[in-house]
C-alpha positions in Angstrom: 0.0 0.0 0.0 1.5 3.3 -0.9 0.2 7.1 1.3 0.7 10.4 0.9 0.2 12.9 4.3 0.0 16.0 2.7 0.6 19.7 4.3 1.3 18.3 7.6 3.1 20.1 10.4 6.2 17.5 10.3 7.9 17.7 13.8 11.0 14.8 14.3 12.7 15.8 17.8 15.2 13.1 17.0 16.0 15.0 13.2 15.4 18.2 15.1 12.7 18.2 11.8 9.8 21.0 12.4 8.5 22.3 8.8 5.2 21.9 6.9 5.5 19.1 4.6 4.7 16.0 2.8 5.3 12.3 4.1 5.0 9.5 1.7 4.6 6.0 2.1 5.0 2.5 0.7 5.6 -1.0 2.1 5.4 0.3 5.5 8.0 2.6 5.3 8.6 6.4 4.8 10.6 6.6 1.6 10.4 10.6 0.6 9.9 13.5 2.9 8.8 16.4 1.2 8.1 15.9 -3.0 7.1 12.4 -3.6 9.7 10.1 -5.9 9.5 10.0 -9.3 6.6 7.6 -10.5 5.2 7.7 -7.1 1.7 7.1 -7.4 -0.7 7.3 -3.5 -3.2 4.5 -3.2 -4.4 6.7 -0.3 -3.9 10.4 0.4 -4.5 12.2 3.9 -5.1 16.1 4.1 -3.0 16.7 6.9 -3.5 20.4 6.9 -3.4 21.9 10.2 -2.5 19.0 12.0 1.1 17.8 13.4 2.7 14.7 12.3 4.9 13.3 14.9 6.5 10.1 15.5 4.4 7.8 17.0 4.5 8.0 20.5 6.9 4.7 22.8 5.1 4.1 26.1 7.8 2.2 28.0 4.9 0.8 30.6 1.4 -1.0 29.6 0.4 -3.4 31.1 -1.4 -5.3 28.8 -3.3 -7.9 31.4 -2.7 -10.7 29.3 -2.2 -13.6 30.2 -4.1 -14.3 33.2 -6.1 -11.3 34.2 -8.3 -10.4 30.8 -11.1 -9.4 33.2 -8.8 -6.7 33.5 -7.7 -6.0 30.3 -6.8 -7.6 27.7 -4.2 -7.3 24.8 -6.3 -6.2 21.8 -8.4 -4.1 24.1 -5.0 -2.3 26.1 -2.9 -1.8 22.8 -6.6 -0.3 20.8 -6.3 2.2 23.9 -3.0 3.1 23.4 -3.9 3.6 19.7 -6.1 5.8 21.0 -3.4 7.8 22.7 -1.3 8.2 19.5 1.2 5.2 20.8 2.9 3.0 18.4 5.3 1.3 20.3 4.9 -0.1 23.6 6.7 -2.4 26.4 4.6 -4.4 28.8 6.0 -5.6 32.3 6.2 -9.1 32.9 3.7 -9.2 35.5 0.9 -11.3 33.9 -0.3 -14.9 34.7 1.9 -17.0 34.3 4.5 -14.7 34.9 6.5 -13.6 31.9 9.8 -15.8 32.3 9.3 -18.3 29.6 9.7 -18.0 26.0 6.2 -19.6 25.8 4.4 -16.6 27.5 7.0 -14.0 25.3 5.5 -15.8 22.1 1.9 -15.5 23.6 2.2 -12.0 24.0 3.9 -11.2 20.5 1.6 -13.4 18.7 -1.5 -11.8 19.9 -0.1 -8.5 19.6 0.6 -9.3 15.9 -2.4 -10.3 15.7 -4.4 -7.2 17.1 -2.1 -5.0 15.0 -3.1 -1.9 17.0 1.2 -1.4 18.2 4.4 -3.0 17.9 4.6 -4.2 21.6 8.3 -4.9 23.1 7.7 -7.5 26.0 9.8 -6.8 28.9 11.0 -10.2 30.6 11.4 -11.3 34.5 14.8 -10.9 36.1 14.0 -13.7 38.3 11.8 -17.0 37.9 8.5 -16.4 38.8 9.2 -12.6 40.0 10.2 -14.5 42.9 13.5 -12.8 43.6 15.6 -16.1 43.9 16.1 -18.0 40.8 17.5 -15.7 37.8 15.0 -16.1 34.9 16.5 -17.3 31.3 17.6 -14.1 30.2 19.3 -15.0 27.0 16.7 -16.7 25.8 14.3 -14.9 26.8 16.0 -12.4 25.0 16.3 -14.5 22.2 12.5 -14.6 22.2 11.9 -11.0 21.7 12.4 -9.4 25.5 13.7 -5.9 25.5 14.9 -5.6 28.8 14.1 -6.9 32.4 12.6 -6.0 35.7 11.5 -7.5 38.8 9.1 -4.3 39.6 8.5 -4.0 42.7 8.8 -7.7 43.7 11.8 -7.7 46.4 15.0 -9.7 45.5 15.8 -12.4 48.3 19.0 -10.6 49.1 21.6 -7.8 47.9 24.4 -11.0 46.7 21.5 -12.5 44.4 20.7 -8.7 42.6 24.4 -8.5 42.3 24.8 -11.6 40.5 21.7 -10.9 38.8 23.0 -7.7 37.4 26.7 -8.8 36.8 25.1 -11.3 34.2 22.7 -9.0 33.0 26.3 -7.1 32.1 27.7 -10.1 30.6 25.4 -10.0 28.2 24.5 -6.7 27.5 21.1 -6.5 29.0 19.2 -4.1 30.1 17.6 -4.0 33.7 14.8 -1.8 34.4 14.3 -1.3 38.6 12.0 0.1 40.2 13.5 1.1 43.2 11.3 0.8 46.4 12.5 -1.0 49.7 10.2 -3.6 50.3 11.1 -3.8 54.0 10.8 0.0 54.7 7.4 0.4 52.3 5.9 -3.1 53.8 1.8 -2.4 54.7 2.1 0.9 52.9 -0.3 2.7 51.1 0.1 6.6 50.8 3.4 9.0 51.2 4.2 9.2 54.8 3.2 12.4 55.6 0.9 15.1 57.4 -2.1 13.9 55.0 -1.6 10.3 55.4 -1.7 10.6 59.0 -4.2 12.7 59.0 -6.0 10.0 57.2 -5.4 7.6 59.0 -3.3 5.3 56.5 0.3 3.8 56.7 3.0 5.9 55.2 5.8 4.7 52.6 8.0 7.0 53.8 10.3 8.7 51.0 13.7 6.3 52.1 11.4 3.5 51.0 12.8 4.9 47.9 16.2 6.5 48.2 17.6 3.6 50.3 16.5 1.2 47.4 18.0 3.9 45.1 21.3 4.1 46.7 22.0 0.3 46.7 20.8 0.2 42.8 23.0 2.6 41.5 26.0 1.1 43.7 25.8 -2.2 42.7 25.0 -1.0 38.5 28.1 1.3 38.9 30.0 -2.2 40.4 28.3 -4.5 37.3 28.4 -2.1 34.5 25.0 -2.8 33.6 22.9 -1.0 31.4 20.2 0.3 34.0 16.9 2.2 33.5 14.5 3.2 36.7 11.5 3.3 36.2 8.5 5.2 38.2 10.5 7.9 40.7 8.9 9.7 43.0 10.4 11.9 45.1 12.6 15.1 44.7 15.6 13.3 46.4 15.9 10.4 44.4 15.8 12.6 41.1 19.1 14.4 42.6 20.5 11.0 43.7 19.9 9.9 39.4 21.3 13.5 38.6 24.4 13.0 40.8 24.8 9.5 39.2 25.1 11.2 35.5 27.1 13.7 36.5 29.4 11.1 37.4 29.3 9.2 34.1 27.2 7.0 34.7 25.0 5.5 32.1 21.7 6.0 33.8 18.4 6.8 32.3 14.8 7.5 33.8 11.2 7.8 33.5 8.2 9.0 35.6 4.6 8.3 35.5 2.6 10.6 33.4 0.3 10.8 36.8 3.1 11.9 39.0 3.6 15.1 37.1 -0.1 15.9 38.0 -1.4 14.5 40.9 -0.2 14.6 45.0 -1.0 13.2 48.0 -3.3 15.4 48.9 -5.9 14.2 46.3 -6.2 11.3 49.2 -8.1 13.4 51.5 -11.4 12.3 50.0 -9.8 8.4 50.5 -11.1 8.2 46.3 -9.2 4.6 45.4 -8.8 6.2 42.5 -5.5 7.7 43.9 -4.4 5.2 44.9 -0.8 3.6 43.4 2.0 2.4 43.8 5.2 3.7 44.3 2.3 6.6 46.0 1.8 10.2 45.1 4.2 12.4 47.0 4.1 15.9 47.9 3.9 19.3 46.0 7.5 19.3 46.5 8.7 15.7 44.8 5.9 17.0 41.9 8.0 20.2 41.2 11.4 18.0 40.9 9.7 15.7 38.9 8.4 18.5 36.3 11.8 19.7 36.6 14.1 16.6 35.8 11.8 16.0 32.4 12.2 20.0 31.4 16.1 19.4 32.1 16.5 16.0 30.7 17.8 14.1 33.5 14.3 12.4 33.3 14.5 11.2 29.5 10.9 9.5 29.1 7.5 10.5 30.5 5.4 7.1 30.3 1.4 6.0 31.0 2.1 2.7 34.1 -1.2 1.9 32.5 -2.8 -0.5 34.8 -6.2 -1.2 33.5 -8.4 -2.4 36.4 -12.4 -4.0 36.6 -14.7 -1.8 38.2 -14.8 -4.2 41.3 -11.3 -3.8 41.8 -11.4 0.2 42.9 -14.9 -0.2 44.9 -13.5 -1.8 48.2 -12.7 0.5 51.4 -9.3 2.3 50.3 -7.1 -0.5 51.9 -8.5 -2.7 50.0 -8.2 -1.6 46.5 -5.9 -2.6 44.0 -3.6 0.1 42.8 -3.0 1.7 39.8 -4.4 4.5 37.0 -5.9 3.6 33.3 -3.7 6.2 31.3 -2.7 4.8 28.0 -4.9 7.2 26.4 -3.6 10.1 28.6 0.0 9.9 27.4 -0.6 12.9 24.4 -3.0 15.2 25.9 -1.6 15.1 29.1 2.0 15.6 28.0 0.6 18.2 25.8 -1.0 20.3 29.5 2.8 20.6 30.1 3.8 22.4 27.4 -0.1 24.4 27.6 1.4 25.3 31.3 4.7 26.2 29.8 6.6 24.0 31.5 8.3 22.1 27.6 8.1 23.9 24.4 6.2 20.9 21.9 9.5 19.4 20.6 10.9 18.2 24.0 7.2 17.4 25.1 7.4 15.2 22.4 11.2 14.2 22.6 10.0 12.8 26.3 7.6 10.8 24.0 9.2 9.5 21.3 13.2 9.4 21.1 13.7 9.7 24.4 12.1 6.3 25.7 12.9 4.6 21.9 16.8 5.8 23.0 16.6 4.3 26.3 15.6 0.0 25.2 16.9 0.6 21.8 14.2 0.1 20.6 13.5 0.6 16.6 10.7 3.5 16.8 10.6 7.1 17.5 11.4 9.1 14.5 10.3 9.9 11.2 13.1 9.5 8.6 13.3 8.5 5.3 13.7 4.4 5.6 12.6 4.3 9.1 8.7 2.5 9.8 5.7 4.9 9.2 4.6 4.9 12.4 3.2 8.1 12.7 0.6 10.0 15.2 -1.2 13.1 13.4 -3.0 15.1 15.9 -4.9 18.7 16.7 -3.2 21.3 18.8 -6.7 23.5 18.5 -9.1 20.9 19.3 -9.5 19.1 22.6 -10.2 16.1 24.2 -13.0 15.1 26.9 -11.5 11.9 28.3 -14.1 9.3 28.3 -15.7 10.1 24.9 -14.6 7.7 23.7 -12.9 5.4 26.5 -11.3 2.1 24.4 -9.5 0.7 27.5 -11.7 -1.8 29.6 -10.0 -0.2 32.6 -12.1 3.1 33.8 -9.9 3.6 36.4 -8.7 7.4 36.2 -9.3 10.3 38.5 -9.0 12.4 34.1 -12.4 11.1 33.5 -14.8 13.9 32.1 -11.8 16.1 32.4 -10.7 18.6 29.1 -7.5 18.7 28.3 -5.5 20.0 25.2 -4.9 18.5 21.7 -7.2 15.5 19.7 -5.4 12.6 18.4 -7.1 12.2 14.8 -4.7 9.0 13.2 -2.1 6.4 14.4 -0.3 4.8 12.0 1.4 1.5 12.8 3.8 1.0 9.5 1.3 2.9 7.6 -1.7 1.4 8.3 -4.6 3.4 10.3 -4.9 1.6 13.7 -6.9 4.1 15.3 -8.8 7.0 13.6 -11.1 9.6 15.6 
């Protein structure tokens, strides 16, 4: 199939490409920006006039739900919502049912991805067997299989000497760990930021070492390994200067935050809405204005959704009770695109956070438009706006967004230059 996007607003952060022009199409991938080749003939031609064309956006956490919990979610329905949200490319944690440490469940997920064809979706495998934090998981093959990096989450290791060994063969190998730094010890019965509104609620704290103490040992023991390391989902102001020290130094250290953390505190408990509840929790105005501040800088490279669909059911139980976690695939563009209406990124590094920055950090093949490269392409309205809910393609209504306005329309995804999602 061969397309033409005509008169489109063209921006590439990775090209540093911002101009109104043409994009054509064929097999899938962008062979001419700007006049069309020679005998170039469009099967299919979109007037892109007044809309940007961006790379498609790379969402380095959806969980998809499947295998194992599709009452949840499942992986048509979670990568059609992401569609929604202009994303392209996306990696899903290995926390699915069985867990996802075997090439069987890797193939699983890829195959039914494939066969959704709503996003490419990079399965992220399980440092240890199981999640359990004893066993190291097959990593090669796993690898092998189509894994793009590896995490045990927030699942605690057994001990300090089986992360280090974990990691040193990780290094071996030249894999990529994602952690998500949060001692389980210190952050054990847990379920808000330990502070004045979490007392004053009446609900256990995780205080703010429950992440920097985790931090500190991480980044000791990746500085000892050499491993490639990413983390994942911080929270608080100091572990963004702990990160920022660590690059000063030379370390090879990336990061990303929840797109929910640059919005939302702990104070949006006081109401005890389960809503709000997640985990690592919502901190304080303070940790919000570091976070905002590391993605303006750079020393936080990605901005990503922690989609975590949920059944109704799961978010109706006293506060305590609930599961945690926010439905957000769809939020990735138009709430990234509320930073840059409050001034906080000018659109090209709003959409650097979206695209280059979080394809740069797996390696993954996505996140720019160049001549050669997949058509995987977002178009999208900065003058019209979006009512989320209307429409709502994730089975997972679980956002405090719902009914809320917010800035910009996503009006195509293209997934190698087929529509996957069309308002």
């Amino acid at each position: 199939m061969t397309l033409s996007i005509i008169k489109a607003r063209v921006i590439d952060p990775a090209t540093r490409l911002d101009q109104i022009t043409d994009i054509h199409v064929s097999q899938g991938n962008i062979i001419a920006l700007g006049e069309a080749p020679v005998s170039f003939k469009a099967e299919t031609v979109i007037d892109a006039s007044g809309l940007i064309a961006a790379p498609g956006l790379v969402d380095l956490n959806v969980s998809l739900r499947e295998p194992g919990h599709t009452r949840k979610g499942t992986i048509e329905s979670e990568t059609q919502a992401a569609a929604a949200g202009g994303t392209t490319s996306l990696c899903c944690p290995p926390s699915t049912k069985p867990v996802l440490d075997t090439t069987a469940v890797t193939e699983l997920i890829l195959d039914r991805a494939q066969a959704a064809g709503k996003a490419r979706v990079f399965p992220v495998g399980a440092l240890t067997k199981g999640l359990a934090g004893e066993q190291l998981a097959e990593l090669v093959t796993l690898h092998s299989a189509g894994c793009v990096a590896f995490t045990n989450g927030l699942a605690p290791m057994a001990g300090m000497r089986t992360l280090r060994r974990a990691l040193e063969y990780a290094a071996t190998f030249d894999l990529k760990v994602i952690f998500t730094s949060q001692d389980a010890d210190l952050a054990e019965g847990g379920l808000a930021h330990e502070g004045p509104t979490a007392s004053f609620l009446g609900l256990a704290g995780i205080p703010e070492t429950a992440e920097t103490v985790a931090l500190s040992q991480n980044l000791l023991l990746v500085e000892q390994s050499g491993v490639r390391a990413h983390f994942s989902q911080l929270t608080s102001a100091r572990g963004i200067e702990m990160i920022a020290e660590a690059q000063a130094r030379g370390l090879p250290v990336t990061a990303d935050v929840a797109l929910y953390q640059l919005f939302l505190t702990d104070e949006r408990l006081e109401g005890f809405s389960s809503f709000y509840h997640v985990q690592p929790p919502l901190r304080t105005e303070r940790d919000r204005q570091a976070l905002r501040e590391a993605v303006r800088s750079g020393v936080v490279q990605a901005i990503a959704s922690h989609h975590q669909p949920h059944e109704e059911d799961a978010k109706l139980a006293p506060f305590a009770a609930t599961e945690p976690g926010i439905s957000s695939a769809e939020l990735l563009l138009p709430l990234t695109l509320k930073l840059v209406e409050e001034g906080l990124l000018d659109l090209s590094t709003a959409l650097h956070r979206l695209t280059s920055g979080p394809a740069s950090i797996l390696d993954l093949p996505a996140g720019q438009l160049s001549v050669g490269t997949p058509a995987d392409i977002v178009l999208f309205s900065l003058e019209e706006r979006t009512t989320v809910g209307k429409p709502w393609l994730s089975r997972g209504r679980n956002t405090p967004f719902m009914d809320v306005e917010l800035p910009g329309r996503v009006r195509h995804t293209l997934v190698a230059g087929k529509t996957t999602y069309q308002a």
